[in-house]
C-alpha beads as a LAMMPS data file, in Angstrom:
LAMMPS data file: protein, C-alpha beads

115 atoms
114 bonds

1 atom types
1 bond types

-500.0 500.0 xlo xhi
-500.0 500.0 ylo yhi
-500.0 500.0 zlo zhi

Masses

1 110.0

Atoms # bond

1 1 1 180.931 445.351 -13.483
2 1 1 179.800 448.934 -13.643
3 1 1 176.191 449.871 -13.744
4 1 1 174.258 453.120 -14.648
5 1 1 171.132 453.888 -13.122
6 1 1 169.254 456.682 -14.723
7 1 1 165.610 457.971 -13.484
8 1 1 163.319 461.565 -13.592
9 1 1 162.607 461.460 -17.340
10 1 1 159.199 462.104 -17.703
11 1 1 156.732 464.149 -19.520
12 1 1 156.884 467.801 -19.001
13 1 1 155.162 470.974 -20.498
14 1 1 157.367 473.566 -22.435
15 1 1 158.451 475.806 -19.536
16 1 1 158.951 473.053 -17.044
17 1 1 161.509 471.366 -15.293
18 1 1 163.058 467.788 -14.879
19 1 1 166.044 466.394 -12.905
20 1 1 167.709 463.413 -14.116
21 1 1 169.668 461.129 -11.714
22 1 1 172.575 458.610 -12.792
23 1 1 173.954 456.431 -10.419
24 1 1 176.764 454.273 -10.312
25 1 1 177.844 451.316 -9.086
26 1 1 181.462 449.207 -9.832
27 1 1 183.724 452.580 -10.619
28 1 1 185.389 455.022 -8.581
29 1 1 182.872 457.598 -9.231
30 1 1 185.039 460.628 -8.161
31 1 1 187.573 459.581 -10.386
32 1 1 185.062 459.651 -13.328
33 1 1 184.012 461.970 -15.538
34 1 1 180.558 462.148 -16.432
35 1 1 178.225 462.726 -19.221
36 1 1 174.968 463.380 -20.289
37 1 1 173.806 462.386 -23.835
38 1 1 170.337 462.871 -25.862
39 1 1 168.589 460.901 -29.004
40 1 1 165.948 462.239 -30.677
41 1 1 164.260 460.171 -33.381
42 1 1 165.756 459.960 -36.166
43 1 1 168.695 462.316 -35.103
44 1 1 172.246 461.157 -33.999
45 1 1 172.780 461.027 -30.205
46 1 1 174.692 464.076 -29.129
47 1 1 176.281 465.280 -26.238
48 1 1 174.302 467.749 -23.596
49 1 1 176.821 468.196 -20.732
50 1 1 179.695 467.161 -19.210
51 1 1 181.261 467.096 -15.406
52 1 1 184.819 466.292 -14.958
53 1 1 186.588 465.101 -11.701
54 1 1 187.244 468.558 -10.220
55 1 1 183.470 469.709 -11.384
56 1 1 184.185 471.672 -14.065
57 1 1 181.414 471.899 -16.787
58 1 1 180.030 472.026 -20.263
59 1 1 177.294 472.488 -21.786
60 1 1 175.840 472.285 -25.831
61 1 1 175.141 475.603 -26.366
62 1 1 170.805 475.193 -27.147
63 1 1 170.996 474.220 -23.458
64 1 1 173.670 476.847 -21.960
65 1 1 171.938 478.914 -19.181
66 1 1 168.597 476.422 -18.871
67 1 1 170.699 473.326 -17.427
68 1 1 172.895 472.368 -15.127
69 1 1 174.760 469.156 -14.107
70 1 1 176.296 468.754 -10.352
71 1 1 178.140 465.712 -8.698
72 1 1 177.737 463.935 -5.724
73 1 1 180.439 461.594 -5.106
74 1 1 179.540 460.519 -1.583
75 1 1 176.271 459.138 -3.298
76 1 1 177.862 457.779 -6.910
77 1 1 175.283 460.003 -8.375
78 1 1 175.124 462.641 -11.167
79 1 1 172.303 465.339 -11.804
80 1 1 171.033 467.285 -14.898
81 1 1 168.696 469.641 -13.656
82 1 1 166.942 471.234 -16.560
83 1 1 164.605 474.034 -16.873
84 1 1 162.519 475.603 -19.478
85 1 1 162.453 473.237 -21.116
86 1 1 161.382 473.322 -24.551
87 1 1 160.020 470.829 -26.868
88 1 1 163.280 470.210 -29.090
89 1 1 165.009 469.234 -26.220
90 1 1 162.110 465.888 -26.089
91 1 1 164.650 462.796 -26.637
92 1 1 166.233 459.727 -24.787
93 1 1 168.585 460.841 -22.328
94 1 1 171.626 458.746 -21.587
95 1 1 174.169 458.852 -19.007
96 1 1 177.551 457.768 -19.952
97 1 1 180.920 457.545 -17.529
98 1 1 184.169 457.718 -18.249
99 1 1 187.476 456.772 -16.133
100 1 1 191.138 455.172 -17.157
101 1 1 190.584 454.757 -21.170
102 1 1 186.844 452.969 -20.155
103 1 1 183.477 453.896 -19.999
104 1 1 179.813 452.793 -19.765
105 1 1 176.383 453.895 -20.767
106 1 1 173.417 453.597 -18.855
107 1 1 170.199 452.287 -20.037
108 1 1 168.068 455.492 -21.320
109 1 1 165.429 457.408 -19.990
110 1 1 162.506 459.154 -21.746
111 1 1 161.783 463.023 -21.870
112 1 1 158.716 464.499 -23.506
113 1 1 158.297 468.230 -23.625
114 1 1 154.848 468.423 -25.107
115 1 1 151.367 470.488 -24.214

Bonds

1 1 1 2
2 1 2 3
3 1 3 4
4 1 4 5
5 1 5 6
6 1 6 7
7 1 7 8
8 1 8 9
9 1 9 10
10 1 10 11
11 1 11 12
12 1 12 13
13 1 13 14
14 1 14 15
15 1 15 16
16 1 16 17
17 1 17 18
18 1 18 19
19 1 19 20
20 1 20 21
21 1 21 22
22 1 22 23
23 1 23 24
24 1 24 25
25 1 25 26
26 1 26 27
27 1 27 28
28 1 28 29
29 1 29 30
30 1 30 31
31 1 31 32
32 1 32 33
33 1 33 34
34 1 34 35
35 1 35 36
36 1 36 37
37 1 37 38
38 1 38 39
39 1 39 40
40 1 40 41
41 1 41 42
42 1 42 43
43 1 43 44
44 1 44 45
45 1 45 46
46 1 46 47
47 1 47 48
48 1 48 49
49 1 49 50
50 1 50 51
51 1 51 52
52 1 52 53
53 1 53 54
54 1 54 55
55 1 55 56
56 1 56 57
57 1 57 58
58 1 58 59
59 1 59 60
60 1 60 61
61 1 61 62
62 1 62 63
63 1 63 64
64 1 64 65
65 1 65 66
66 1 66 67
67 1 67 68
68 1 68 69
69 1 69 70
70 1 70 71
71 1 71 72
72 1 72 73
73 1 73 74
74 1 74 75
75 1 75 76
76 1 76 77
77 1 77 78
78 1 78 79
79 1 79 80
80 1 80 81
81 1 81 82
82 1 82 83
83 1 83 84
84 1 84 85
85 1 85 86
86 1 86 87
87 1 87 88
88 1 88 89
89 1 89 90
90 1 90 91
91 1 91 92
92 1 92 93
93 1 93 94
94 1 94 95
95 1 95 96
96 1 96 97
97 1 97 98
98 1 98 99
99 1 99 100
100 1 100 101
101 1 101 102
102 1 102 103
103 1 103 104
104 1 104 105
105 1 105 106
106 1 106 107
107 1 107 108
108 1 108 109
109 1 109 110
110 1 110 111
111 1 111 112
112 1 112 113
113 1 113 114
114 1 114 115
């Protein structure tokens, strides 16, 4: 059974910085690609990033040049680092995995931009 692990939400000031972790357990993590999601209230969950299998990225463009999402594959574990933040970008972020025609969410984790 695969299993997401997502932690560093948190609350934040505008200008600051937060580095979410997803870890997984139960896939072949280098043979995954990887994810990062956001949902605001009352908004539809979107995409923020993405990391494929040879580390190639993407990125929604409100967050182009302010985050950025790295693999470790010896460690099953994902990172969004994100800086300046600002306070649009305060929503649930979710971690989501992909490999062979599956994939799997992870459980949410908080971010508040806010003064």
């Amino acid at each position: 059974q695969v299993q997401l692990v997502e932690s560093g939400g948190g609350l934040v000031q505008p200008g600051g910085s937060l580095r979410l972790s997803c870890t997984a357990s139960g896939v072949v993590f280098s043979a995954a690609a990887v994810s990062w999601y956001r949902q605001a209230p009352g908004k539809q969950r979107e995409i923020v990033a993405f990391i494929v299998t040879g580390g190639k990225t993407g990125f929604k463009d409100s967050v182009k040049g302010r985050f950025d999402l790295s693999r470790d594959n010896a460690k099953n574990t994902a990172y969004l680092q994100m800086n300046s933040l600002k306070p649009e970008d305060t929503a649930v972020y979710y971690c989501n995995v992909a490999w062979s025609g599956a994939s799997s969410w992870g459980q949410g984790t908080q971010v508040t931009v806010s003064s």
